[in-house]
Structure formats: C-alpha cells, structure tokens
DONU-785659 format. One record per residue (C-alpha): residue in one letter; x, y, z. Coordinates in pm, whole numbers, padded with zeros to 5 digits, always signed. Example, Ala and Ser with C-alpha at 12.3 -4.5 7.8 and 13.67 -1.06 7.14 Angstrom:
2
a+01230-00450+00780
s+01367-00106+00714
This chain:
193
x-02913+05113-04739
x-03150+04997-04453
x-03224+05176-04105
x-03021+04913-03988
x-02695+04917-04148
x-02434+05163-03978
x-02312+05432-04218
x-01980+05618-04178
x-01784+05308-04146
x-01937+05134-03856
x-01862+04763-03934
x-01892+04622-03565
x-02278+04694-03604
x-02194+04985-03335
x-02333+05355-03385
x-02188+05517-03656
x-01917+05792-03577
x-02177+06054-03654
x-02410+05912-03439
x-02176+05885-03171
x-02101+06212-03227
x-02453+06369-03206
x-02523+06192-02919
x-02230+06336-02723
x-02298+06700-02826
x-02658+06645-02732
x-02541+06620-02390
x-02272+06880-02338
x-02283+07208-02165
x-02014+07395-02297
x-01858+07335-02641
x-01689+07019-02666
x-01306+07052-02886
x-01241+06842-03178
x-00961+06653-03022
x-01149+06558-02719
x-01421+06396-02918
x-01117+06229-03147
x-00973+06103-02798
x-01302+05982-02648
x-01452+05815-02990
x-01075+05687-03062
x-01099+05833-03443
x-00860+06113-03588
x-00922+06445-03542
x-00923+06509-03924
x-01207+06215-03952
x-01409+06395-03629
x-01353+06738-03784
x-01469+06607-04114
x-01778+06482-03921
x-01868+06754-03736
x-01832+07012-04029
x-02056+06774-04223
x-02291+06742-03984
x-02345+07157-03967
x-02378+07162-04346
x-02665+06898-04299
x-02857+07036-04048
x-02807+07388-04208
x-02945+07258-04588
x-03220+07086-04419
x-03304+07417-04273
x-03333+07226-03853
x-03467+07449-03586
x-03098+07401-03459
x-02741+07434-03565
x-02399+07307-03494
x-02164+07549-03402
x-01740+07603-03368
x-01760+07906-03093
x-01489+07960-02799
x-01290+07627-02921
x-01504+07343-02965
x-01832+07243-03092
x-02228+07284-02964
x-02560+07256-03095
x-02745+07604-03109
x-03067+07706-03188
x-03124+07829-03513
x-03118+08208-03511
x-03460+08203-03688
x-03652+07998-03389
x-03447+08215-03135
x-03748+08444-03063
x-03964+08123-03003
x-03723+07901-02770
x-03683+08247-02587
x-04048+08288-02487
x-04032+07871-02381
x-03727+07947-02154
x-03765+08288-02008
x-04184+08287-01970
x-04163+08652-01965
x-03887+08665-01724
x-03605+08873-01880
x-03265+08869-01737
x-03017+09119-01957
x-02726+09309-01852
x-02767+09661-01740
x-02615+09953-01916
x-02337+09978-01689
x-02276+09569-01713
x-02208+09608-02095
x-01981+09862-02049
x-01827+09745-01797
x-01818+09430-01965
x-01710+09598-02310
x-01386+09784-02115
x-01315+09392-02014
x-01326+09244-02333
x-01129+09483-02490
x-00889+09554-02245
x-00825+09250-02120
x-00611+09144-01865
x-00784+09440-01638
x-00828+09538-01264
x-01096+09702-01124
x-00934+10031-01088
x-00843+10072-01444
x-01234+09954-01575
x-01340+10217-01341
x-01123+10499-01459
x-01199+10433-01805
x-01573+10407-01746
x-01520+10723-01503
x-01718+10538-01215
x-01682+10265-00938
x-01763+09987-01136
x-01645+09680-00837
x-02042+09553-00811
x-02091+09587-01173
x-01792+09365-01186
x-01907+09086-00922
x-02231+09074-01126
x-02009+08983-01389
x-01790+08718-01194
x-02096+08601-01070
x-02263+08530-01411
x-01958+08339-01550
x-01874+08619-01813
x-01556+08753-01668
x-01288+08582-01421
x-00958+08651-01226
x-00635+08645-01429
x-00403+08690-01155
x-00210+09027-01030
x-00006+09272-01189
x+00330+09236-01116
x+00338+09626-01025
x+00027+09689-00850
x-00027+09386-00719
x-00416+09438-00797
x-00603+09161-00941
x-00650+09083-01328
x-00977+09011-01493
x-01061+08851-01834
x-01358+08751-02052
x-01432+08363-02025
x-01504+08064-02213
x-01856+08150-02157
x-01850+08491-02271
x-01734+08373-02613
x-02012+08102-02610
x-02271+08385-02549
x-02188+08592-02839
x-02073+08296-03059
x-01692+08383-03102
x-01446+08154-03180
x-01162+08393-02990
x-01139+08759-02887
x-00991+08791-03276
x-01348+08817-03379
x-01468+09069-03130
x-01573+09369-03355
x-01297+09672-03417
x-01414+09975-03204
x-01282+10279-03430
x-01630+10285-03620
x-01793+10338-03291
x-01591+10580-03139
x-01711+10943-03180
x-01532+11175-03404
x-01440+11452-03108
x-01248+11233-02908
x-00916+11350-02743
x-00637+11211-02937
x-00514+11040-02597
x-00796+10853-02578
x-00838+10791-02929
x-00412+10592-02891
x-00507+10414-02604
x-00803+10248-02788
C-alpha cells in the first residue's frame, strides 16, 4: 500500500475513517462521545468505536508522547502520563495554579455527596465553605443541580470537567473512602459515609 491509497475502507479517495477521526479529536475541547462522531462521520457506532479503541492501542504500542482516552463519556487525546512533567513546565512556565486544601475538601464532600448545598458541605467540613465553593463554580469543577424540594437551598454536583480532570469515566470510578477514613471515627459518621 502507497501513501496515497486510503486505508480503512475509503474508496471515494476521501480520508480514511481514522483519519477523519484523528482530525476531529485533534480539535475538540472536551471529550467527544462515540455516537456523535458515528452521527457526524455517518459510520456505525460499532465501526467508530472499533476505530477509536484501535487507534489508543496504536498510539499506546508505539509508545506516542500522547494517548487517546474514554474519560467522562467520550473520547480525547491526552498527554502521555510519562511526558506530563515536561508539557507541564511548557504550559504553566512556573506558574502553578492547584486547589487549596480547603478546595479539595470541599471539592471531595461534593463528589461524594453529590447532589449537595452549601450548608450541608459546610457542616460536614465544620466551616463556611460558600467562597471555597464559588472558586469551584468558577473553575468549571462543580455546578448547580437545582433545589431541594424541602429546603429549597440550591444543589451542587461535580461536572463533566471534573471527570475529565481526573480521567473518570463516571463517579463509579471515584475511589471507595473506607480505607481513608481513620479508625476512631464515631460510628454516626462512619453510616453516613
């Protein structure tokens, strides 16, 4: 086979389908879901999902400086976790921008306890936590998820985004918190987690 003969059954001289696929996730800023890349390339989803899988395998064997990812419902190119320290000094030039101590927690109590108002994230984190939470709104990691019926206060949850940071698929794979709990703990707290 020539450079110029399409592969992966692209007789109309057109970009193959995994060349059409690259080039889409090359441009995306969130993860892109199988079916909307079936709907957009007109292929089946088992063909795309075929594709994209096959694609990952590739660029992990040939050991790429990037990876393709499922995370939070669709597909994205990453960089490989191995050049991570190196696209991190390009990017941030020194500048560092992590969550506080009181942003993962407060984040944590979100993520696990999701839907959540403000009042209950503070009483379980035993402070005011509502700026700690608009940092979070802010940075895309947690949104509104309407009221509670009762209290009428508003409901927050993790995002799409959140998920993308920590390369979940769903909350499923968010790590079980029992291991990380201390052994002391009063058994009321110990329930409600």
């Amino acid at each position: 086979m020539t450079e110029d003969e399409p592969v992966d059954g692209a007789e109309d001289g057109g970009p193959s389908l995994r060349a059409q696929v690259e080039a889409i996730l090359l441009v995306v800023d969130e993860p892109v879901a199988e079916i909307t890349l079936a709907q957009l390339l007109e292929r089946p989803v088992p063909e795309v999902a075929a594709t994209l899988r096959g694609l990952a395998a590739e660029y992990t064997e040939q050991g790429r400086g990037f990876d393709l990812r499922d995370v939070a419902g669709g597909w994205r190119f990453y960089t490989r976790d191995i050049c991570a320290p190196v696209v991190e000094r390009f990017v941030t030039d020194g500048q560092q921008a992590r969550l506080t101590q009181a942003a993962l927690e407060t984040l944590a109590v979100v993520a696990y306890r999701q839907p959540v108002s403000r009042a209950r994230v503070s009483a379980v984190r035993g402070v005011n936590s509502d700026g700690v939470m608009r940092t979070l709104a802010l940075r895309g990691l947690i949104e509104q998820a309407g009221q509670d019926p009762e209290s009428q206060a508003t409901l927050f949850r993790t995002t799409g985004y959140f998920l993308e940071r920590l390369g979940l698929r769903n909350l499923d794979e968010l790590p079980e918190l029992a291991p990380y709990l201390p052994d002391d703990l009063p058994e009321e707290i110990v329930e409600e987690a």
